[in-house]
PAPA-244888 format. One record per atom (N, C-alpha, C, CB): residue in one letter; x, y, z. Coordinates in steps of 0.001 Angstrom, whole numbers, padded with zeros to 6 digits, always signed. Glycine has a CB too. Layout:
// residues N
AXYZ...
This chain:
// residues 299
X-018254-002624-052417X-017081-001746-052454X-017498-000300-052608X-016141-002144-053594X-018572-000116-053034X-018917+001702-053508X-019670+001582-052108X-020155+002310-055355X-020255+001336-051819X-020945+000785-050022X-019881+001329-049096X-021044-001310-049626X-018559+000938-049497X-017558+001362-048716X-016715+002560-048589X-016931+000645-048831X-016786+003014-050239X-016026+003885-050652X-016807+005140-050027X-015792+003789-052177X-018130+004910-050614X-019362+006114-049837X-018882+006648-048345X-021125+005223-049482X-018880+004929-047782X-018928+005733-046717X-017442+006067-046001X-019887+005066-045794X-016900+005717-046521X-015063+006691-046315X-015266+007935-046773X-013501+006107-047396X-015834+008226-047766X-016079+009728-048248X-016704+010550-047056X-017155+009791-049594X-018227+009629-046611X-018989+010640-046009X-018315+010749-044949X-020374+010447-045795X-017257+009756-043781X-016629+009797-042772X-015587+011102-042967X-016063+008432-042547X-014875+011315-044010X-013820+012233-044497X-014813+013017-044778X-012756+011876-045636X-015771+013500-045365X-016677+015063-045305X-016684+015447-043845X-018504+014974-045863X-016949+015109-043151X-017658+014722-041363X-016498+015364-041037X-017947+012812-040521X-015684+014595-040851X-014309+015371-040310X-013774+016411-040602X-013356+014847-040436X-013877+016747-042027X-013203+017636-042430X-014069+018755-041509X-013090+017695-044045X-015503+018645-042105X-016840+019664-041514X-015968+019694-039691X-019142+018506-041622X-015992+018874-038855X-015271+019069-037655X-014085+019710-037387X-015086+018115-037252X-012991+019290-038225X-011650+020117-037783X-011963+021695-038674X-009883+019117-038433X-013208+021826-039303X-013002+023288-039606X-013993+024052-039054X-012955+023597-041012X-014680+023776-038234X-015857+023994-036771X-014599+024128-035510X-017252+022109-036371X-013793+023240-035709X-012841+022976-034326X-011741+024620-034812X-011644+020782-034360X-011428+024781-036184X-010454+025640-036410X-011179+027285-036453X-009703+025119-037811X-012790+027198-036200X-012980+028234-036520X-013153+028813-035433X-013758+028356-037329X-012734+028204-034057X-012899+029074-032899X-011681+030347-033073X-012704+028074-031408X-012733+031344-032881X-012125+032688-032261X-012045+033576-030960X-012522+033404-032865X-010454+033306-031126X-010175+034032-029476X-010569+035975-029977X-007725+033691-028749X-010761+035995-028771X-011373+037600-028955X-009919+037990-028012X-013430+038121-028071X-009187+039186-028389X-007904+039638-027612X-008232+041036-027259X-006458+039552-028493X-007637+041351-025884X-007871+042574-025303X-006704+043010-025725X-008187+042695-023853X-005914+044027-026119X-004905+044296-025641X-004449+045722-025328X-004231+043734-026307X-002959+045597-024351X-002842+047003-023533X-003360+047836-024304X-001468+047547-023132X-003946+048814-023311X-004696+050485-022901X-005926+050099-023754X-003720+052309-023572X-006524+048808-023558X-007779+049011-024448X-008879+048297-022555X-007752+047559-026629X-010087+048352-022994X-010982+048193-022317X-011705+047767-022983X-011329+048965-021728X-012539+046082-023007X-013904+045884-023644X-014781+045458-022119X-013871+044464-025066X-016039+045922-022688X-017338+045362-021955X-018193+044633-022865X-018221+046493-021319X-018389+043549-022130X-019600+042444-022906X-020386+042442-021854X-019184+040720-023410X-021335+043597-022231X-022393+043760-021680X-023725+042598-022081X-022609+045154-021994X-025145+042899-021566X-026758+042155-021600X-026509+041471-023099X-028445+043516-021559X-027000+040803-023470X-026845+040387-024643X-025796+040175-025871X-027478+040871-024880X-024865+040190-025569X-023502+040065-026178X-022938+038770-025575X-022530+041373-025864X-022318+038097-026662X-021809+036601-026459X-020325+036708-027328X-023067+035260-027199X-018935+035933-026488X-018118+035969-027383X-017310+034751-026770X-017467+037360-027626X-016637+034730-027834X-015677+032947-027162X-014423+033570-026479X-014857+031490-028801X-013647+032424-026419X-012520+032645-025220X-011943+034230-025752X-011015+031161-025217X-011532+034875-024299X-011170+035913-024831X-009720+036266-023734X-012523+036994-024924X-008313+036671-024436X-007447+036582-023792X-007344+038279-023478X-006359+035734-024458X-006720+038399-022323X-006567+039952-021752X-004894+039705-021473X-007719+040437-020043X-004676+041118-022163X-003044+041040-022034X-003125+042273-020841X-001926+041470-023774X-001463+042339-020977X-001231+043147-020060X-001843+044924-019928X+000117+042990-020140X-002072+044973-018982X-002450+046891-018935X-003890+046588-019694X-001047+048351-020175X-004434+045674-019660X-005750+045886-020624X-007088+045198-019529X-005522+044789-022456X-007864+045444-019513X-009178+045126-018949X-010401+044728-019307X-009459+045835-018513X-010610+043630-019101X-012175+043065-019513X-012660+043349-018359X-012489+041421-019951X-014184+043695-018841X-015371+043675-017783X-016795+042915-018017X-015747+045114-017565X-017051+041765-017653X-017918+040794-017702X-019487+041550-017108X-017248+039490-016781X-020340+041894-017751X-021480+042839-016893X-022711+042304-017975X-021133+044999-016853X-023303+040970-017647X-024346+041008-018396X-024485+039546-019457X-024202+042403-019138X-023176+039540-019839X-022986+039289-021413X-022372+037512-020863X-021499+040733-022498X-022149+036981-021681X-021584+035456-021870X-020302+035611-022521X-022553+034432-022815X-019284+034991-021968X-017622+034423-022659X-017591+032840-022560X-016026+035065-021582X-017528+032460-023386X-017647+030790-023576X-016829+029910-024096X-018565+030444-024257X-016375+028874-024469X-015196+028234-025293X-016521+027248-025985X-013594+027293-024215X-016117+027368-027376X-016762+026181-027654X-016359+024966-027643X-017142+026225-028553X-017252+023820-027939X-017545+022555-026888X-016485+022123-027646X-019107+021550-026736X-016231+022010-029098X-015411+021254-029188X-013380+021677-029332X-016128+020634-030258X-013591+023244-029047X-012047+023021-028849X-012414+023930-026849X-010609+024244-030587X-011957+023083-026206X-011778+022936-024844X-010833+023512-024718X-011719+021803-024280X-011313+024818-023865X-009979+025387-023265X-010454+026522-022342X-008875+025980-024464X-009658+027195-021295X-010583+027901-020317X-010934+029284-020991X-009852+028119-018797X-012010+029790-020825X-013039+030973-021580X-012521+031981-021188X-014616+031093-021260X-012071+032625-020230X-011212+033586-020157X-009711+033709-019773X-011745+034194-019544X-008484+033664-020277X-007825+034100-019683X-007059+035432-019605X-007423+033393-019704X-006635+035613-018506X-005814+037067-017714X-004044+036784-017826X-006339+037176-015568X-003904+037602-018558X-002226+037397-018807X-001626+038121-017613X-001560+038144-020374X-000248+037562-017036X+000239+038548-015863X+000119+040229-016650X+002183+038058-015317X-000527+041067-015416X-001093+042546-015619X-001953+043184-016315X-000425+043169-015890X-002727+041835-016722X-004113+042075-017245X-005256+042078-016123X-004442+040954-018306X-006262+042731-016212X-007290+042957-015121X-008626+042144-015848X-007573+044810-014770X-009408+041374-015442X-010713+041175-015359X-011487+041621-014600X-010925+040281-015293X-012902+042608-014663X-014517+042235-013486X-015514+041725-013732X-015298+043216-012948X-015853+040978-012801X-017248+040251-013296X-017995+040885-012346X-017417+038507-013260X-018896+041576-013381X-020181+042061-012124X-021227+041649-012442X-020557+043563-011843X-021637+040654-013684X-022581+039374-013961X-022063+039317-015332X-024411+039517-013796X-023492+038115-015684X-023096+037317-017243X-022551+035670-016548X-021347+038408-018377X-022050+035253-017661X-021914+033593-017554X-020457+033314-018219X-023283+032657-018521X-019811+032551-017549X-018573+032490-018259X-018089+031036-017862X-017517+033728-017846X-016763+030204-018719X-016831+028863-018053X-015250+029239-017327X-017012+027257-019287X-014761+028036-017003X-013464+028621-016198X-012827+029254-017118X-012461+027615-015504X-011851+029996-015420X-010875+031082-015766X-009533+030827-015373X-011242+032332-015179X-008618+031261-016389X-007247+030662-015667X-006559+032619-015580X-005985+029043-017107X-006455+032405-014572X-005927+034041-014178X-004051+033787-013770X-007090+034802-012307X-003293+034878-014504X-002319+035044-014038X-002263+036305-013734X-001483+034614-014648X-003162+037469-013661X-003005+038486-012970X-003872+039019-012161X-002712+039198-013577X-004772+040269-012568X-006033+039830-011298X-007366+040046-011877X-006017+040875-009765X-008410+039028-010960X-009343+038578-011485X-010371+038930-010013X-009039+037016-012118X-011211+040132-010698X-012533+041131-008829X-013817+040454-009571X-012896+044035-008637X-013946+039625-008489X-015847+039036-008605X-016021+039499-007851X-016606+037604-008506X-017887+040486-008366X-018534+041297-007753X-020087+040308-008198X-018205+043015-008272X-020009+039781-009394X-021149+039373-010024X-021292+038374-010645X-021499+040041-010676X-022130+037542-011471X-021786+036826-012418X-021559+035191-011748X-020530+037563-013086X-021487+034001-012859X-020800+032763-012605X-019782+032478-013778X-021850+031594-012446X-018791+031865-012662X-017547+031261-013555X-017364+030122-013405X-016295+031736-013382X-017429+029139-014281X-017165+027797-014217X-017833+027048-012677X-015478+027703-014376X-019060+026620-013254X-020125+026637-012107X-019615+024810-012032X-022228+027248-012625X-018882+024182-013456X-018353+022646-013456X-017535+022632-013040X-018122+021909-014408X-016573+023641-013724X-015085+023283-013683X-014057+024151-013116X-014657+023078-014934X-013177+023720-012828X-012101+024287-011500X-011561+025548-012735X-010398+022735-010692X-011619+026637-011518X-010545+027728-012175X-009363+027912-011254X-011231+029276-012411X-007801+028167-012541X-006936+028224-012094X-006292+029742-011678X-006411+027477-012808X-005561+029707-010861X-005224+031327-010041X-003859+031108-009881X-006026+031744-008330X-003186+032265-010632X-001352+032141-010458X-001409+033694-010459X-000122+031235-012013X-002498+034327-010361X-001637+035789-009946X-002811+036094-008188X-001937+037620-011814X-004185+037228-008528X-004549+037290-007487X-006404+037640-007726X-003532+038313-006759X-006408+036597-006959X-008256+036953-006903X-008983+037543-005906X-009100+035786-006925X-009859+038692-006174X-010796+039321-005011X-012171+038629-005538X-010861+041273-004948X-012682+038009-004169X-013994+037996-004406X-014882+038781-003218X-014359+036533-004578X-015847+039149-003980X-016840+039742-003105X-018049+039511-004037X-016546+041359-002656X-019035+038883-003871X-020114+038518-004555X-019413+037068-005982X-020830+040271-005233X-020465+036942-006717X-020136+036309-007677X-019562+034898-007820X-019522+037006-008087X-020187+033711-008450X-019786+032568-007973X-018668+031979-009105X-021079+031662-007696X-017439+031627-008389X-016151+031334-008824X-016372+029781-009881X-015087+031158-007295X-017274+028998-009134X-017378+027944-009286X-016578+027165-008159X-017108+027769-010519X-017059+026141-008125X-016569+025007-007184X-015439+025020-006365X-016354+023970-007843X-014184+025490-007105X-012946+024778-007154X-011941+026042-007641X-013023+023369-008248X-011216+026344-006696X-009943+027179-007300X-008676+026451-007074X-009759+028660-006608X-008137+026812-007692X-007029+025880-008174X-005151+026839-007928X-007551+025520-010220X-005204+026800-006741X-003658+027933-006918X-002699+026925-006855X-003236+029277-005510X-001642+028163-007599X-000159+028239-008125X+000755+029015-008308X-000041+027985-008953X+000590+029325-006622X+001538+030592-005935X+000667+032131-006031X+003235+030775-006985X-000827+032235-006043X-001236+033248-006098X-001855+033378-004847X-001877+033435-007141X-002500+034315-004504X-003338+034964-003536X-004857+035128-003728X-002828+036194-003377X-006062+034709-002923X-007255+034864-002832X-007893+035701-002070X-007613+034004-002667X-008217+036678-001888X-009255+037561-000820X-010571+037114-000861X-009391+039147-001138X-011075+036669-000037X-012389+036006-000170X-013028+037401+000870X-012495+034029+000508X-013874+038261+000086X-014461+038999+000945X-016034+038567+001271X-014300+040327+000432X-016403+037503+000315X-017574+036742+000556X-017860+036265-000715X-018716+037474+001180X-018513+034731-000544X-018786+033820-002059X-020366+034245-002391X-018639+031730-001833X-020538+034028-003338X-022103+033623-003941X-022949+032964-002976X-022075+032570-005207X-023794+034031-002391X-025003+033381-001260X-025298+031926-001708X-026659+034308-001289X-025358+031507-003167X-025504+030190-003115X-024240+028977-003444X-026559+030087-003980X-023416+029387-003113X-022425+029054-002658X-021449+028427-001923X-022414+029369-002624X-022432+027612-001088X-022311+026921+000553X-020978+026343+000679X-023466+025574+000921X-020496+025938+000065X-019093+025530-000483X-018059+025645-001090X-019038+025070-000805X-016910+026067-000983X-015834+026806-001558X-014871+026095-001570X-015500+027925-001017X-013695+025575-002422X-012991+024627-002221X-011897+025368-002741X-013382+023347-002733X-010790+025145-002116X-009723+026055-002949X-008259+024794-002511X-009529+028236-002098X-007330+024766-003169X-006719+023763-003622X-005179+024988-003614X-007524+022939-005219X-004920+024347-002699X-003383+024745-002342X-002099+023841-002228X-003418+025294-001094X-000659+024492-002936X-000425+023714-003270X+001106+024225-002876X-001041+023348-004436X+002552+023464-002953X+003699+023694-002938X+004446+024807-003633X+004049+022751-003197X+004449+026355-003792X+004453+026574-005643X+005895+027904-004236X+002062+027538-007274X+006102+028694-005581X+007118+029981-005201X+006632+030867-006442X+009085+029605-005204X+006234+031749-005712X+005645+032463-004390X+005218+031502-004227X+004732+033662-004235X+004811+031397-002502X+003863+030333-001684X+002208+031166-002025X+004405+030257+000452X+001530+030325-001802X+000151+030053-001896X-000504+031000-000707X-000142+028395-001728X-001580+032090-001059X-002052+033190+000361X-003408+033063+000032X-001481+035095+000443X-004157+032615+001349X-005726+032718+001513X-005987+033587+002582X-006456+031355+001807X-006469+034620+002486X-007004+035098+003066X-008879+035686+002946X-006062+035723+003120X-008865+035089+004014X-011047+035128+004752X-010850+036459+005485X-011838+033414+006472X-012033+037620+005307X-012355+038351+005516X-013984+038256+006417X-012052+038846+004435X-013900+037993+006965X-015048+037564+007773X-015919+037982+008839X-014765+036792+008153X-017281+038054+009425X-018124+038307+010645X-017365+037302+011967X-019921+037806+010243X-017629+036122+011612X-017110+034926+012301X-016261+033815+011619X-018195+034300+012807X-015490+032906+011846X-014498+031912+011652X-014553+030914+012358X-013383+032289+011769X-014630+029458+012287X-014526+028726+013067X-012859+028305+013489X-015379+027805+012596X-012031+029777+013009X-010811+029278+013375X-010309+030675+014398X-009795+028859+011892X-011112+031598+014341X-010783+032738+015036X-009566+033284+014360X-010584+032468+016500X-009430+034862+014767X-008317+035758+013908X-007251+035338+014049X-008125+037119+014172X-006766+035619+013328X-004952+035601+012881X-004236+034780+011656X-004108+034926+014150X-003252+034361+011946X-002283+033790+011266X-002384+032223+011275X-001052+034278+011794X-002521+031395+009994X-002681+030009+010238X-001536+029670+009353X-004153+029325+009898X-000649+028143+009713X-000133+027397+008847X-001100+026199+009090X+001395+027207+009003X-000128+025282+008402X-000922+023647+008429X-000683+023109+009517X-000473+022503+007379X+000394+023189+010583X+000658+022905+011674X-000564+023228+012557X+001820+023481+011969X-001400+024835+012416X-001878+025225+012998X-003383+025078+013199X-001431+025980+012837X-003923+024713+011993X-005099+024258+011267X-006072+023267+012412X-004519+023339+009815X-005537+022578+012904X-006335+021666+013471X-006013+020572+013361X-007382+021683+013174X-007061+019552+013135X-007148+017849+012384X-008063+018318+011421X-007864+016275+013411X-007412+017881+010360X-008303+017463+008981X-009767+017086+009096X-007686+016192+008296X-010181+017494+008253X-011633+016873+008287X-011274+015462+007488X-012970+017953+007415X-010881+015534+006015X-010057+014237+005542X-008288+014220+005057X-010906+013764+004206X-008155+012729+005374X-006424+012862+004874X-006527+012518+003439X-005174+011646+005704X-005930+012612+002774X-004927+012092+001758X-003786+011394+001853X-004533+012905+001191X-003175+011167+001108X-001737+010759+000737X-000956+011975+000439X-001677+009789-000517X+000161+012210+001875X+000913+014173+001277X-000026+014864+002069X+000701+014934-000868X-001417+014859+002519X-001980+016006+003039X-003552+015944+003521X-001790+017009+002004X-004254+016918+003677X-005593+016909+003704X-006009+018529+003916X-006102+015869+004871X-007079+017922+004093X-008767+018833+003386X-009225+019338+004764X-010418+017533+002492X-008951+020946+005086X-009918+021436+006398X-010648+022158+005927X-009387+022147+007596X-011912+022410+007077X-012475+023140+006577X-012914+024175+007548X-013272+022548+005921X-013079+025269+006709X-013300+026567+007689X-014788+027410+007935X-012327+027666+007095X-015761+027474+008849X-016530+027902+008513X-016803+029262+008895X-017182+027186+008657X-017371+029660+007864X-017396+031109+008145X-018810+031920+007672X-016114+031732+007377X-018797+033050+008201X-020609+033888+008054X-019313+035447+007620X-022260+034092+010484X-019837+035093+006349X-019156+036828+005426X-020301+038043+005457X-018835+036554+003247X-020073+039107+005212X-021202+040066+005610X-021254+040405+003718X-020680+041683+007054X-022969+040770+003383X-022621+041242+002113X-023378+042242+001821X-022674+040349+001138X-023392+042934+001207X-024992+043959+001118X-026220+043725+001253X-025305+044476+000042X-026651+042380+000436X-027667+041974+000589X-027758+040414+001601X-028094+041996-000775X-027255+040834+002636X-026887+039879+003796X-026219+038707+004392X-027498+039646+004012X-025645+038828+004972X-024589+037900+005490X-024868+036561+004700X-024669+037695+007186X-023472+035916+004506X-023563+034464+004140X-022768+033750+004517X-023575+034174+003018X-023608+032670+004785X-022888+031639+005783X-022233+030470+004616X-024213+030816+007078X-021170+030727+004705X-019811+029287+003491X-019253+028568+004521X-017968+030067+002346X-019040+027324+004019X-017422+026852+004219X-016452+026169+003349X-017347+026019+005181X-015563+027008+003954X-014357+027202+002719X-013737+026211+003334X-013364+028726+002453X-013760+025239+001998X-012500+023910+002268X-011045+024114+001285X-013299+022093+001677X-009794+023729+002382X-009010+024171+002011X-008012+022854+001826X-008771+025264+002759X-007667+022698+000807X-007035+020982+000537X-005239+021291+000344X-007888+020050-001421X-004680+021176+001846X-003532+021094+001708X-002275+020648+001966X-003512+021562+001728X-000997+020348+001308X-000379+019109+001866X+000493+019286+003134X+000473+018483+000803X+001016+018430+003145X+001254+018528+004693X+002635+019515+005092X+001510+016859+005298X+003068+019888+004122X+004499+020498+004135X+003991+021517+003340X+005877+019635+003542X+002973+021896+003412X+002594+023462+002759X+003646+024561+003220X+000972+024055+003341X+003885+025403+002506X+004615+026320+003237X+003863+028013+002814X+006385+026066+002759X+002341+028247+002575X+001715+029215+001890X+000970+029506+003780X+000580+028620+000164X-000138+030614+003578X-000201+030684+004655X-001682+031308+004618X+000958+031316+005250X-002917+031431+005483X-004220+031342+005821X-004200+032567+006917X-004673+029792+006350X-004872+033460+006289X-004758+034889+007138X-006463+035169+007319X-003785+036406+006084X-006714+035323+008704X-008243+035141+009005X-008046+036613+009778X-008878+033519+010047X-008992+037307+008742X-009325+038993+009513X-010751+039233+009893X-009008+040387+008392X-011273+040161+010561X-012273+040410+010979X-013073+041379+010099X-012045+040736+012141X-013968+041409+009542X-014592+042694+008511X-015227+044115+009103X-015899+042060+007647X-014993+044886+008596X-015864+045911+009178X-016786+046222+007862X-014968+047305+009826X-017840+046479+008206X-019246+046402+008167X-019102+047427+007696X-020167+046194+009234X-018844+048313+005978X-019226+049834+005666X-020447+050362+006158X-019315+050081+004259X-020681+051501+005896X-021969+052314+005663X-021939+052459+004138X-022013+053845+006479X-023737+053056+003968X-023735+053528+002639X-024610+054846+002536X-024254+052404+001698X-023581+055731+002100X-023818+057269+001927X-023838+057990+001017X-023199+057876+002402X-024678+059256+000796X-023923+060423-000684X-024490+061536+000136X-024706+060356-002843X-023925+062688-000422X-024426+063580-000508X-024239+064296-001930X-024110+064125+000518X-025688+064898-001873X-026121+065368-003155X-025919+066940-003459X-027569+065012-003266X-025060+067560-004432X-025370+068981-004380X-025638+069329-005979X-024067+069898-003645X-026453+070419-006374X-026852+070857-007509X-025835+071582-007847X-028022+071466-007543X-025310+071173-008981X-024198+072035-010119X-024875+072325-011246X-022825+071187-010684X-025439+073397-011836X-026253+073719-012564X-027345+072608-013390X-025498+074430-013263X-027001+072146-014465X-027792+071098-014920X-027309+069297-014692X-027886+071500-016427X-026824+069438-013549X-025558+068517-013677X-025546+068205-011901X-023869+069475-014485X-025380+066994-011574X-025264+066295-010149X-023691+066152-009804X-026027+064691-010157X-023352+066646-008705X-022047+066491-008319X-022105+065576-006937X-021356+067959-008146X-021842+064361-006748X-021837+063526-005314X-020760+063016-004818X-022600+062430-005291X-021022+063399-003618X-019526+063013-002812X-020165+062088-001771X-018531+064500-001968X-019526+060947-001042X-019279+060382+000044X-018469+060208+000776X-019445+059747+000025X-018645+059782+002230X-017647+059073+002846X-017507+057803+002555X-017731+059137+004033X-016423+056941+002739X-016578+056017+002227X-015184+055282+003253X-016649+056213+000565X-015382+053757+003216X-014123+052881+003701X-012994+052786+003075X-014365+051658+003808X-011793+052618+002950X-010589+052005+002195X-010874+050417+001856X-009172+052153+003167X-010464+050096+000380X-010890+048737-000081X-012464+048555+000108X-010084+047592+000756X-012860+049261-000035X-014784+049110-000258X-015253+049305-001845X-015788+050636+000733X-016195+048858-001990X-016628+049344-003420X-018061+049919-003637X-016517+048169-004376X-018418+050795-004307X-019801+051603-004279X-020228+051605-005738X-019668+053243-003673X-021550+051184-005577X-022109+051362-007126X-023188+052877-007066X-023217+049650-007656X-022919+053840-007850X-024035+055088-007841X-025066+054303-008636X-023537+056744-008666X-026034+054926-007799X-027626+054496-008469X-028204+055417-008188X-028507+053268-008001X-029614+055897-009266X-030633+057377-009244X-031651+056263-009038X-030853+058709-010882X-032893+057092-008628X-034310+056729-009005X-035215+057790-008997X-034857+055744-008156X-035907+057754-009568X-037104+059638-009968X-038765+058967-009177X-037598+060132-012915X-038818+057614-007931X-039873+057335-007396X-038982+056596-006240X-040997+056589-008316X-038763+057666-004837X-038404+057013-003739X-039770+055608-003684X-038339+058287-002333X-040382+055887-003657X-041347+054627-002548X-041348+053310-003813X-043675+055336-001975X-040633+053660-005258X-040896+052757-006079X-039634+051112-005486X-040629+053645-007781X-038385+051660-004931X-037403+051529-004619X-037186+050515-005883X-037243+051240-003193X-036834+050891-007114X-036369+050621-008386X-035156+051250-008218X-037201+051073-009561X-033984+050886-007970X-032707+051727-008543X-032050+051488-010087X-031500+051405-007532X-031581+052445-010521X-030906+052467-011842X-029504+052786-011534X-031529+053507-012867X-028427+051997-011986X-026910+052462-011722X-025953+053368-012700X-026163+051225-011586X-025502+053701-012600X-025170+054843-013028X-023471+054666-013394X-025613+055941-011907X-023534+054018-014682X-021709+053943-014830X-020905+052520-014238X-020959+055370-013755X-019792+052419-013786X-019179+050778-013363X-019255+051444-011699X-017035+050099-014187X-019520+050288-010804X-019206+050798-009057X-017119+051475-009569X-019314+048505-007291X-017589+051771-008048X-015907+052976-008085X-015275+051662-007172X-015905+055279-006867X-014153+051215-007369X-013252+050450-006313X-012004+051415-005700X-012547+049046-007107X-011748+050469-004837X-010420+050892-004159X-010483+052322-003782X-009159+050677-005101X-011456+052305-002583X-011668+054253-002114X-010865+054478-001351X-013027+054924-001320X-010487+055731-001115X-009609+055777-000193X-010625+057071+000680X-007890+056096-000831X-011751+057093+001686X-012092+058032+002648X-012975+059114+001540X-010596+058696+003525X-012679+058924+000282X-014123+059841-000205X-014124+059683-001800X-014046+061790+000248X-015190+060111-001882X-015640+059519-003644X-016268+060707-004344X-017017+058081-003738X-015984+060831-005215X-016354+061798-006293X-017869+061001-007316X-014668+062047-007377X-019037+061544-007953X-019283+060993-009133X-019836+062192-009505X-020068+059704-009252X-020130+062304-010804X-020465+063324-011458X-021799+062882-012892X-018914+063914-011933X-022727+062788-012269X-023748+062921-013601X-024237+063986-013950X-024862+062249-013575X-024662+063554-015553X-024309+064963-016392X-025805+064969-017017X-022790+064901-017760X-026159+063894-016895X-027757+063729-017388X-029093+064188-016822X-028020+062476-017418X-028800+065440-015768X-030040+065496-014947X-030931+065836-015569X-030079+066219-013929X-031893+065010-016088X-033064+065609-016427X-034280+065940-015911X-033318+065177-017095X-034322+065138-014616X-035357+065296-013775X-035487+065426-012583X-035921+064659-013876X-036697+065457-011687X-036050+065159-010127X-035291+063974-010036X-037154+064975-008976X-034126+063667-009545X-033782+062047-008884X-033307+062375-007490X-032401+061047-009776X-033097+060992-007190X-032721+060669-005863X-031436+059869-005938X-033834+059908-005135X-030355+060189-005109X-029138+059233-005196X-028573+058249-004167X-028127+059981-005419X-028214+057329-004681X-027466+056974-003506X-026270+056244-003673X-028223+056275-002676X-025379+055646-002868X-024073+054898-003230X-023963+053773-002447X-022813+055699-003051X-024635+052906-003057X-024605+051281-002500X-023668+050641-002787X-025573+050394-002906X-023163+050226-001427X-021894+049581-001052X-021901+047876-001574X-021737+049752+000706X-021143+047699-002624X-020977+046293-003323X-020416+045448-002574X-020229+046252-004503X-018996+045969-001991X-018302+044770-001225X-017997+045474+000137X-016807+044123-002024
């Protein structure tokens, strides 16, 4: 009987030790007009982004721990996320969520109810919409596979491929229009699209499988990419660099110096600039030496 009693005790220590491991997860909260970066070495658990507020993933890890399960980041409608690296597990986005870098839920499906840009950066496997919108301007070179999961919702469901080539050619697709399935289901099936995306550090060849039912009513918009340039020009403002470019609409540019052209080491300089509209401003204030500039085009 004390044989027994022991071990009811030690079972009830155990647990208790668990539900207060399970209770001590902490959500980390963004909220409006604030900005965090979890930059190189910085680790934090699930972290929620409210509205008007912005996380930027560059380096650092967002994680859920193992034993309370739940997705590691989420984006409240009019909250912004970027991932321009670091490690994170899924993401459930209701507002918008720009991969430039980084992996997200390399297991497990992330969910999308507002709007995702990708250009670099691997989503993980499996996106999961519910009436949101995807821009796929290109997946994670290692990436070969993209699965995105479309579904009946209001708003209807928008994919749009930004692409070199398509194995469906430009325009406007429904499910009518799609083809034959690669597989059916019960309600629907699974096509797939192949495509060669252009990226800075060179084209990549995906195919994006698209699992949808047969009375979809969302819609598959296949555009053609144009290919930026990448430019600056440099002028001396006393102790201080003033650079301007030309630049594309919806392109993104990261400034980078280096003080040894032939070393071709670049150093970046601040977050890339998004959403240009025909010219770009940057301004470093640190000149201390000779450098060299330039504005490498991210997406």
């Amino acid at each position: 009987m004390k044989n027994a009693t022991a071990r009811l005790f030690l079972f009830s220590l155990i647990l208790l030790v668990c539900l207060g491991t399970a209770s001590a997860q902490i959500d980390t909260f963004v909220r409006s007009g604030e900005t965090l970066t979890v930059g190189t070495g910085e680790s934090l658990l699930r972290t929620v982004v409210f509205p008007n507020a912005t996380l930027i993933l560059d380096g650092g890890s967002i994680t859920h721990s193992p034993i309370y399960v739940m997705d590691s980041i989420e984006i409240t409608a009019g909250g912004l996320c970027i991932m321009m690296d670091g490690v994170t597990d899924y993401i459930e986005n209701n507002g918008r969520l720009e991969l430039y870098g980084g992996t997200a839920g390399a297991v497990d499906s992330s969910v999308n109810r507002g709007y995702i840009k990708m250009a670099g950066g691997d989503i993980g496997f499996q996106i999961i919409q519910f009436g949101g919108v995807i821009d796929i301007f290109y997946p994670a070179a290692t990436r070969t596979n993209l699965e995105v999961n479309c579904g009946n919702s209001t708003p209807p469901d928008a994919v749009r491929l930004f692409t070199l080539t398509n194995s469906l050619g430009y325009g406007q697709f429904d499910v009518s229009q799609l083809g034959p399935p690669a597989r059916v289901y019960p309600g629907g099936g699974e096509y797939e699209v192949d495509c060669t995306f252009w990226s800075p550090d060179g084209d990549v060849e995906s195919t994006i499988v698209l699992n949808i039912p047969t009375n979809w009513t969302g819609s598959l918009l296949c555009e053609p990419v144009t290919v930026p340039a990448s430019t600056s020009i440099v002028c001396m403002i006393d102790s201080a660099v003033d650079l301007t470019w030309g630049s594309l609409s919806n392109r993104g540019y990261q400034v980078q110096t280096t003080t040894n052209l032939l070393s071709d080491v670049w150093e970046d300089l601040g977050t890339p600039v998004y959403n240009t509209q025909f010219g770009n401003l940057y301004f470093d204030e640190a000149n201390e030496a000779i450098k060299a500039y330039r504005a490498k085009v991210v997406h």
